[in-house]
C-alpha positions as CSV (number, residue, x, y, z in Angstrom):
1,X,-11.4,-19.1,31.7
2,X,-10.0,-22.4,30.6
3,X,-6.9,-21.5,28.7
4,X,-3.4,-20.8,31.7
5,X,-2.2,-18.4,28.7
6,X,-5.3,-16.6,28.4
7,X,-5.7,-16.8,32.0
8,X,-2.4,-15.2,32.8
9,X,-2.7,-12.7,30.3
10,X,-5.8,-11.1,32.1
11,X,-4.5,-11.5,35.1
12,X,-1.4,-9.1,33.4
13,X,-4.3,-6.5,33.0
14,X,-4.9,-5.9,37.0
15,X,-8.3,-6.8,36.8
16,X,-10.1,-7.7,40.4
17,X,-11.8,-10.9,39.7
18,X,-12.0,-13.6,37.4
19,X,-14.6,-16.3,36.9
20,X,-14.7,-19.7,36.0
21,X,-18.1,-21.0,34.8
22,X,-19.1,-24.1,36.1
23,X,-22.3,-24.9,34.7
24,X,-22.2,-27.7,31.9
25,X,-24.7,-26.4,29.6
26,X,-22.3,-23.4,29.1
27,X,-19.8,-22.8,26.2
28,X,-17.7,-21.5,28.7
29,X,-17.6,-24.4,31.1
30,X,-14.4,-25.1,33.2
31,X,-14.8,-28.8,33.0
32,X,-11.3,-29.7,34.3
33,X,-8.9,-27.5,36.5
34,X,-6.3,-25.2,34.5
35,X,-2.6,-25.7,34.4
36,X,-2.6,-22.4,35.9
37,X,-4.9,-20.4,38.0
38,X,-4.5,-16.7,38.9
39,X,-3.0,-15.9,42.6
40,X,-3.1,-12.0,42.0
41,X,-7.5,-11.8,41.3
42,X,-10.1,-13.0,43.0
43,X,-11.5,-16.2,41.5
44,X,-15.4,-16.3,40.9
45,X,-17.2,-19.9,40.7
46,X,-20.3,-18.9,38.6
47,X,-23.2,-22.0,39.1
48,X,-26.2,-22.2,38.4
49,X,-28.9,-24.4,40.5
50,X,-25.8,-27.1,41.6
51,X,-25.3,-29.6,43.9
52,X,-24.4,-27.8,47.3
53,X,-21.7,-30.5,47.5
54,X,-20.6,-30.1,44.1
55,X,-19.9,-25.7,44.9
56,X,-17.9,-27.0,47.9
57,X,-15.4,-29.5,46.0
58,X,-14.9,-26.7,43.3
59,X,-13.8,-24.1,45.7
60,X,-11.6,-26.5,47.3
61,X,-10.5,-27.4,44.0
62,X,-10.2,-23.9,42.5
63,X,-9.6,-22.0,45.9
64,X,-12.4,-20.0,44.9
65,X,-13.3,-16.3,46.9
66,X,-16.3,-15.9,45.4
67,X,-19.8,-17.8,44.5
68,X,-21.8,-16.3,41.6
69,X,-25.5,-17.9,41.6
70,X,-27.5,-17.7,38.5
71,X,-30.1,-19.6,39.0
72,X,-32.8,-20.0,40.8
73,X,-31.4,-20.9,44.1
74,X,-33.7,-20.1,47.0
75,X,-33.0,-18.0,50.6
76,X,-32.9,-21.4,52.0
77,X,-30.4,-22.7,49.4
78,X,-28.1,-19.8,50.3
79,X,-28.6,-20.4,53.9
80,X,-27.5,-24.2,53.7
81,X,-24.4,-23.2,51.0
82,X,-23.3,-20.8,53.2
83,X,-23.3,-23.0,56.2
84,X,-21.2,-25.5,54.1
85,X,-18.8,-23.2,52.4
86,X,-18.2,-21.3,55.6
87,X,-19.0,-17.5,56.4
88,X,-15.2,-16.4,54.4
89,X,-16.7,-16.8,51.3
90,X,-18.4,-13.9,49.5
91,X,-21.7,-14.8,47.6
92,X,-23.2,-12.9,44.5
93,X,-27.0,-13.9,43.6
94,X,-27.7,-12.9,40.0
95,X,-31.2,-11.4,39.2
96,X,-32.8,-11.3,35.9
97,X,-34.3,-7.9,36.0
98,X,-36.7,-6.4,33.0
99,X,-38.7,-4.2,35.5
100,X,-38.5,-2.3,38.7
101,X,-41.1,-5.3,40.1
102,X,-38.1,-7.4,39.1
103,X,-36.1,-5.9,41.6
104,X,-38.5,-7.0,44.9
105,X,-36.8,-10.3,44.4
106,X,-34.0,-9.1,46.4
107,X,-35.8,-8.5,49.3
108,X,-35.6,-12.2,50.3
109,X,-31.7,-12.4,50.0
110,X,-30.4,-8.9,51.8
111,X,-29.2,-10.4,54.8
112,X,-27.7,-13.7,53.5
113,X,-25.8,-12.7,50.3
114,X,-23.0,-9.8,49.7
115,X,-23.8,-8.2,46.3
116,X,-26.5,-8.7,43.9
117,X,-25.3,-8.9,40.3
118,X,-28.7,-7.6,37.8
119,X,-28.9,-9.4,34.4
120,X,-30.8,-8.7,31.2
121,X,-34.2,-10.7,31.4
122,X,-34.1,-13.1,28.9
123,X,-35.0,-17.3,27.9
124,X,-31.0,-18.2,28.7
125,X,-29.3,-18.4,32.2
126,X,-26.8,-15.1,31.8
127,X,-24.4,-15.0,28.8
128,X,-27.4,-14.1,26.1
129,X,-25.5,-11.3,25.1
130,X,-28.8,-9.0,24.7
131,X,-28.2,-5.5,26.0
132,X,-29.6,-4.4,28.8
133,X,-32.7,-2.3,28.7
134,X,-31.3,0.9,29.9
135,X,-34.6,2.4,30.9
136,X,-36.1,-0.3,32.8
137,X,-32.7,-0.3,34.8
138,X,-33.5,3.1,35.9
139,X,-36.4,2.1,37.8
140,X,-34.2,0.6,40.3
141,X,-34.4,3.5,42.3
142,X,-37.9,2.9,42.8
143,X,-36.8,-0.1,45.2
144,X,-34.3,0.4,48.3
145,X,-31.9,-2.3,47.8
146,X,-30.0,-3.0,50.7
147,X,-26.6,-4.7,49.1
148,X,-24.0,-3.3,47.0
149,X,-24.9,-4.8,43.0
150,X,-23.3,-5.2,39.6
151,X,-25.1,-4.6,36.5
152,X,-24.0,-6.6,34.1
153,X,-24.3,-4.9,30.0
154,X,-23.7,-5.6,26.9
155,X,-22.0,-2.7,24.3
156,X,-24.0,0.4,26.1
157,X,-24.0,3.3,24.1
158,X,-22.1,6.7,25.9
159,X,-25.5,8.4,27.0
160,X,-26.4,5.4,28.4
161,X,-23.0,5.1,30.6
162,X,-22.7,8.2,31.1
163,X,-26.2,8.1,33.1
164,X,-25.3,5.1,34.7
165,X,-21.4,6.5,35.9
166,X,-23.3,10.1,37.6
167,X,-25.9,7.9,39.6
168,X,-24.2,4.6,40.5
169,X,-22.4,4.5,43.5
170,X,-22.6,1.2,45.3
171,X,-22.7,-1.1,42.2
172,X,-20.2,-1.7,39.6
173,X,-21.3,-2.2,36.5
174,X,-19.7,-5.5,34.5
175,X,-19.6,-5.7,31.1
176,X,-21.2,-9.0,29.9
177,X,-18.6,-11.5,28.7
178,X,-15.6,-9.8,29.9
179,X,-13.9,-9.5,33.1
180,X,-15.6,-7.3,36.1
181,X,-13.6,-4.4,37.6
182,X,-14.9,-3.5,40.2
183,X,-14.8,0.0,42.6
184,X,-12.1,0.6,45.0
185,X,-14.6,1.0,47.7
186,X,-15.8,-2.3,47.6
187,X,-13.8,-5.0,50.0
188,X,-12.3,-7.2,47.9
């Protein structure tokens, strides 16, 4: 989200959150503050394996609510960004998930993050737009995870959400490349 027209006009839509990528290699990368920034959403500061410093200046900067991580950004990482950015600010740590073994790396982050966001497993960080393989996904019940997640999908066809809508109650899920909406009973 770069453009203050585009920007405003999804604000218009009552979403919940927006996010503002902030990792160079992306074709989406927020290089420079907007003209305009939403004040009715959530902003989302998506990074991936940054500077700690760096996270802190942009949500000064972009009065941020939210840090996505999408990289490979350790326990301890999380620990030291979250003694820098202060307790106020919610964190997301984005998995790449192909199979329910995927899923065990969560284990390490269920006391220090507040949702886990599950992305298609693929060579890219997020964005690939590959669609999400619906039946590994449903191996996540195989493993008790212990924070509210996101799935994030890509064009899923209406068995497919209509499986995921009847069994999905503490997770939202995000279509890839758009902007989240997320569940009422969530506390944003």
């Amino acid at each position: 989200m770069r453009d203050p027209e585009n920007i405003r006009a999804i604000e218009a839509l009552g979403v919940d959150l927006m996010g503002f990528i902030f990792w160079p290699k992306s074709s989406r990368y927020v290089g420079e503050r907007p003209a305009y920034l939403p004040t009715k959403v959530k902003r989302v500061g998506v990074f991936v394996d940054d500077d700690i410093q760096n996270i802190k200046q942009k949500v000064e900067d972009f009065g941020l609510d939210i840090i996505q991580l999408h990289g490979q950004e350790s326990p301890d990482y999380v620990r030291q960004l979250t003694s820098v950015c202060g307790d106020s600010i919610a964190i997301i740590k984005a998995f790449n998930i192909a199979t329910a073994e995927d899923l065990k790396q969560t284990n390490a982050y269920n006391d220090i993050v507040d949702y886990f966001l599950f992305d298609t497993k693929a060579k890219m960080v997020g964005g690939n737009g590959t669609k999400f393989d619906w039946s590994g996904g449903r191996q996540r019940h195989q493993v008790r995870l212990e924070r509210p997640h996101f799935l994030s999908w890509r064009d899923p066809i209406p068995s497919q959400w209509r499986y995921w809508s009847r069994r999905c109650r503490r997770h939202q899920d995000a279509p890839s490349s758009t902007v989240h909406r997320y569940r009422p009973e969530l506390p944003f």
